[in-house]
C-alpha positions, -999 to 999 in steps of 0.1 A, spaced: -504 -300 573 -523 -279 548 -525 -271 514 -481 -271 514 -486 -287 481 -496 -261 463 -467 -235 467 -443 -234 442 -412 -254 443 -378 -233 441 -352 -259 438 -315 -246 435 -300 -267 404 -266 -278 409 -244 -288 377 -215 -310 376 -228 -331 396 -196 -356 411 -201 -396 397 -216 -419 422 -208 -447 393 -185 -467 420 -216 -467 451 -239 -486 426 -214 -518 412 -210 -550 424 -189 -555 459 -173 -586 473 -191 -597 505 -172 -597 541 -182 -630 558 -154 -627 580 -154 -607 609 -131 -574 612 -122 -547 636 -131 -509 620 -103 -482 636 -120 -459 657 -115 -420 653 -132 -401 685 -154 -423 705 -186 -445 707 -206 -444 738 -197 -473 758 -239 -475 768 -240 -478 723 -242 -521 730 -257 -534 696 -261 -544 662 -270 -519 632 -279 -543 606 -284 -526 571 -296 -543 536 -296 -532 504 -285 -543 468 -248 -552 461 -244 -579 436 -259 -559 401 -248 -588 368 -247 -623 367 -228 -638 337 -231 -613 307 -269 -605 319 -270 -574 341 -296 -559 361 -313 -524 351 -326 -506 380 -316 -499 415 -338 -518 431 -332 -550 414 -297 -560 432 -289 -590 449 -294 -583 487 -263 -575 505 -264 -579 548 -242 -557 567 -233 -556 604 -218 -533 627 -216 -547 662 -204 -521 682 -198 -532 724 -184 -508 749 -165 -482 720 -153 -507 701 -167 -516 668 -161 -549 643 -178 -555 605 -188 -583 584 -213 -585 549 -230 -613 535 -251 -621 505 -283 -634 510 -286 -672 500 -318 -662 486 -330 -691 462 -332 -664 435 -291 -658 442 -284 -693 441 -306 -700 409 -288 -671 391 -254 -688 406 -258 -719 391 -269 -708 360 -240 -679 356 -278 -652 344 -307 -638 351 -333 -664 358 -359 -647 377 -371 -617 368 -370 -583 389 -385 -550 395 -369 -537 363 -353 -565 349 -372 -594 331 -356 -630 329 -345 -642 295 -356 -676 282 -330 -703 287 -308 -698 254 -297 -737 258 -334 -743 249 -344 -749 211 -372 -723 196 -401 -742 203 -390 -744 242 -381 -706 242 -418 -698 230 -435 -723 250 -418 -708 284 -434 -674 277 -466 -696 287 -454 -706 320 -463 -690 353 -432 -666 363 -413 -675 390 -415 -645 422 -386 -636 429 -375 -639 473 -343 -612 467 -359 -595 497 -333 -564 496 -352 -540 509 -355 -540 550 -348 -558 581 -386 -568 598 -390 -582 630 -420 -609 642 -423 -628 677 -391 -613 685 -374 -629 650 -356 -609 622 -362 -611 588 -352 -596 557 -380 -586 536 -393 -569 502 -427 -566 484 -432 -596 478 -447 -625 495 -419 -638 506 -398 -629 539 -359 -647 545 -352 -653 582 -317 -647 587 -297 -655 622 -285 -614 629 -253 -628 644 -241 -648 612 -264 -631 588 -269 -661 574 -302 -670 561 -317 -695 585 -359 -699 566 -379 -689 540 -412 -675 548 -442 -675 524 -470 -650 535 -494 -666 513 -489 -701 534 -509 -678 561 -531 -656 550 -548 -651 516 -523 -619 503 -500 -617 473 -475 -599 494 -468 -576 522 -449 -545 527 -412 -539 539 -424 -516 566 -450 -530 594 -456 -509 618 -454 -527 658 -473 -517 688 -452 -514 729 -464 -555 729 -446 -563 700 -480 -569 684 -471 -563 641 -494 -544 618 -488 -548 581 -502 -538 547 -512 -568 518 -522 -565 485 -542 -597 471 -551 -602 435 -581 -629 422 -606 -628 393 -630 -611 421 -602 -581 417 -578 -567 441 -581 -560 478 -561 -539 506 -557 -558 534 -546 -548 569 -524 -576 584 -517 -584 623 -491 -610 633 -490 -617 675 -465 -610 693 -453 -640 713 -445 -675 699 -471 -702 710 -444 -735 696 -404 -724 694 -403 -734 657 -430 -711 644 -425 -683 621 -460 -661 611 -483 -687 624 -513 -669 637 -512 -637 611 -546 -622 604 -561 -601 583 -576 -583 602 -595 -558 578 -600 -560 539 -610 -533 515 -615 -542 483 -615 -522 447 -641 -506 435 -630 -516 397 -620 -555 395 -591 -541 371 -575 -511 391 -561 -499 425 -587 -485 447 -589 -444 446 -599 -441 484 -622 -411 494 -639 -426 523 -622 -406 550 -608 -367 550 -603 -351 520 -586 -316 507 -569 -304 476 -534 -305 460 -516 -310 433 -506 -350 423 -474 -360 443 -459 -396 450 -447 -407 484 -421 -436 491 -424 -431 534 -442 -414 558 -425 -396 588 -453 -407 615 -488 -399 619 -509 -385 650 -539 -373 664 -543 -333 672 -575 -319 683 -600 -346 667 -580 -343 633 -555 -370 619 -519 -355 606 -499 -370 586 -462 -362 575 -450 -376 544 -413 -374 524 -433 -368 490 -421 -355 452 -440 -339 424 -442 -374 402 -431 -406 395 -403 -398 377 -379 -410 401 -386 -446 395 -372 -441 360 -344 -417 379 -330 -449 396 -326 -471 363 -286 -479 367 -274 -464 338 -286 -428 348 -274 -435 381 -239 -443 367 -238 -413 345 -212 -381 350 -209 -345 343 -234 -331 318 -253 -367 313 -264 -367 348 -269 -330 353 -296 -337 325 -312 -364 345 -315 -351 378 -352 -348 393 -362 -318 410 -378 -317 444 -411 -308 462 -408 -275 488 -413 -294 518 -399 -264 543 -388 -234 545 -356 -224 521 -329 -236 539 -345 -270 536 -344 -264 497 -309 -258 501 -303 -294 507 -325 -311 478 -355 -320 501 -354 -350 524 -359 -389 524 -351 -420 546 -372 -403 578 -366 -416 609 -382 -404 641 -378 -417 681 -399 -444 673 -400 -461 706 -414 -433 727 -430 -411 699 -447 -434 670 -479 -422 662 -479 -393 684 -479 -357 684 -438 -351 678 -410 -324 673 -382 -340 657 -373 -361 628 -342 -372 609 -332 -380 573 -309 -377 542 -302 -342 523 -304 -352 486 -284 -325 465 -274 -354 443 -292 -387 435 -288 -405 463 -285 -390 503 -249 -363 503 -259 -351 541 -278 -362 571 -301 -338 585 -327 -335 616 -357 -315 612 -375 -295 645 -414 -297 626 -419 -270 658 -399 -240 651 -391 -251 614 -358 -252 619 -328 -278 607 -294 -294 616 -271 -305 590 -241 -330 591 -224 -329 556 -191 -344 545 -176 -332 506 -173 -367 491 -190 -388 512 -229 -404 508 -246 -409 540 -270 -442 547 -307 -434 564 -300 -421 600 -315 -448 627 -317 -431 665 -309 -450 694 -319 -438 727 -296 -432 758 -313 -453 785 -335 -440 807 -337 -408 785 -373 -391 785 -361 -365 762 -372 -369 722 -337 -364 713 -321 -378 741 -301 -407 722 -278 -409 696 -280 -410 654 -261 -436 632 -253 -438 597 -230 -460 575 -215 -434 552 -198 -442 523 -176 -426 492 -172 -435 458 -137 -425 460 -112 -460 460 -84 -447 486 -110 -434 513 -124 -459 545 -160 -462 550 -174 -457 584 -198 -457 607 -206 -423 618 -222 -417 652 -240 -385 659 -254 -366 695 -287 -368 682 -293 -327 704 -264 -308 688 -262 -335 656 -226 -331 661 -200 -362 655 -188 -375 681 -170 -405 666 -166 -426 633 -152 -462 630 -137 -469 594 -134 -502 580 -112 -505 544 -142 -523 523 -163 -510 494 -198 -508 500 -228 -501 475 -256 -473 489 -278 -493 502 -320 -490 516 -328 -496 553 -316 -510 585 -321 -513 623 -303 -514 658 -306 -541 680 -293 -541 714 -275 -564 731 
């Protein structure tokens, strides 16, 4: 894409910035299923689940958790069949939520929370547990994955929960490691037309630390099996036993340091590789996304708001710069493509859904005062050979107590609503989901 890096970013500051306190606290679940009132209409074709993750449950006891990521997971499920639409929640019956249950704390330790010795324990006890090997922690919060035509719900770590999409109740729990020789595996695999999964997986031993590329088949060779038949399929280790790798084996050019949480797609144009990437100036945002900054008001959060790489032209800096990208990934993964969708961040966590033409440069934008939109999935109209032939959904949600939360759908052409089905429950902002047809 060029040296884009180095221009200047010219981010608009915005000041008095509205709490999002209320999208970041602790919800009761909704195990039982309800009808959402529809306003407009759904595409009777729309037959489906979206199925959407992300953290919900934030203190156990008096011990609460300090960053974003660190939530208990929280499973949502809009099942929408000819217009109509119905909602239920569940928390994950991870072992990590049931051990923090029973003991009313923070037994295992987090992203940015660490576990506190049992206090029931006497000194000696207390100083001896420093010594034992940490328990990893199978809160997998972060995605909905899918293997041999199976869903599970998966983090960074290297452990996966199967869950029944139906019930959402957790039905296994998947160790990579049991398979392959990896320390854990991403949120994000990437699957080719066969259903054939490709996956990233970090391993760590005293002969240092490797990348390795992971490939699980697509097809089921007994009914019971989970990941049985994963490879790894190519392995690159670390040039230094006690650092990441700093890879300059393939194209190189120059530009300033930036960090990157997800990439748009990737393609092959006239014997070069492109690659489109969501990125920002630093790290900082990890540190952004500790709770109590998220939770702060007025001045407090104006002076903790992160600014944003220029990733388009101006009117894109109008709306903060961009995250959650999704793209018509059925027709158009990793190949030459025009349009992409994703949240408008003007605050500190997505305030508009927008879609991006990457041809003519140009942008739609959906934006409701008040209300925080999820990451926009597309769903094709059948039969559609057009890229934007289909339809976008997003669960958007508001801090504020009296209004409904809904599930906005979108013509993904005109990105204009064509209906919205509100259900009366409090939901946190949560990561990433999926649609599944039915």
């Amino acid at each position: 894409m060029g040296n884009t890096h180095q221009k200047k970013a010219i981010f608009r500051e915005r000041q008095n910035l509205p709490s999002i306190a209320p999208l970041l606290t602790t919800v009761k679940e909704t195990p039982q299923t309800i009808p959402a009132r529809i306003r407009g209409r759904f595409p009777t074709w729309l037959n489906g689940y979206l199925l959407r993750i992300g953290p919900g449950k934030f203190e156990f006891g008096k011990n609460k958790y300090n960053h974003w990521f660190d939530g208990m997971a929280l499973l949502h499920q809009f099942r929408m069949e000819k217009g109509t639409v119905t909602y239920k929640s569940r928390f994950l019956q991870s072992d990590t939520y049931m051990a923090n249950s029973v003991h009313d704390r923070i037994v295992i330790s987090e992203f940015g929370t660490l576990s506190l010795p049992d206090p029931c324990k006497n000194i000696f006890e207390r100083f001896m547990s420093k010594f034992e090997k940490p328990t990893i922690t199978d809160n997998t919060n972060v995605n909905y994955v899918q293997y041999k035509g199976d869903y599970y719900v998966s983090t960074e770590t290297n452990f996966m929960n199967k869950v029944d999409i139906e019930t959402l109740e957790k039905t296994e729990k998947v160790d990579w490691s049991k398979f392959i020789a990896v320390n854990g595996a991403t949120a994000h695999p990437h699957y080719d037309p066969d259903g054939t999964a490709y996956n990233m997986g970090n391993s760590y031993g005293p002969s240092g630390s490797c990348y390795n590329v992971i490939r699980v088949p697509p097809e089921k060779v007994d009914v019971g099996e989970t990941i049985h038949g994963a490879q790894v399929i190519c392995s690159i280790a670390s040039t230094e036993k006690m650092k990441v790798s700093y890879y300059h084996s393939f194209g190189m050019y120059f530009s300033k340091p930036f960090l990157s949480f997800h990439q748009i797609n990737a393609f092959e144009d006239q014997n070069c590789v492109v690659l489109d990437l969501c990125c920002q100036d630093n790290g900082r945002s990890l540190d952004v996304y500790q709770l109590q900054n998220l939770r702060k008001a007025g001045e407090g959060l104006d002076q903790i708001w992160c600014s944003h790489e220029n990733l388009h032209k101006e009117d894109l800096e109008e709306e903060g710069g961009i995250e959650f990208p999704q793209i018509n990934y059925g027709q158009f993964n990793g190949k030459k493509y025009r349009y992409f969708y994703g949240c408008g961040f003007r605050h500190l966590v997505g305030d508009s859904l927008i879609k991006v033409d990457v041809v003519n440069k140009t942008l739609k934008v959906w934006r409701e005062d008040g209300f925080y939109p999820s990451e926009p999935v597309f769903v094709p109209v059948p039969g559609a050979s057009e890229e934007d032939g289909g339809v976008i959904l997003s669960v958007v949600i508001s801090p504020k107590q009296n209004e409904s939360n809904f599930l906005l759908v979108l013509d993904a052409k005109n990105f204009e609503e064509l209906g919205r089905a509100e259900v009366p429950v409090q939901m946190p902002y949560g990561f990433h989901g999926t649609f599944v047809p039915i």
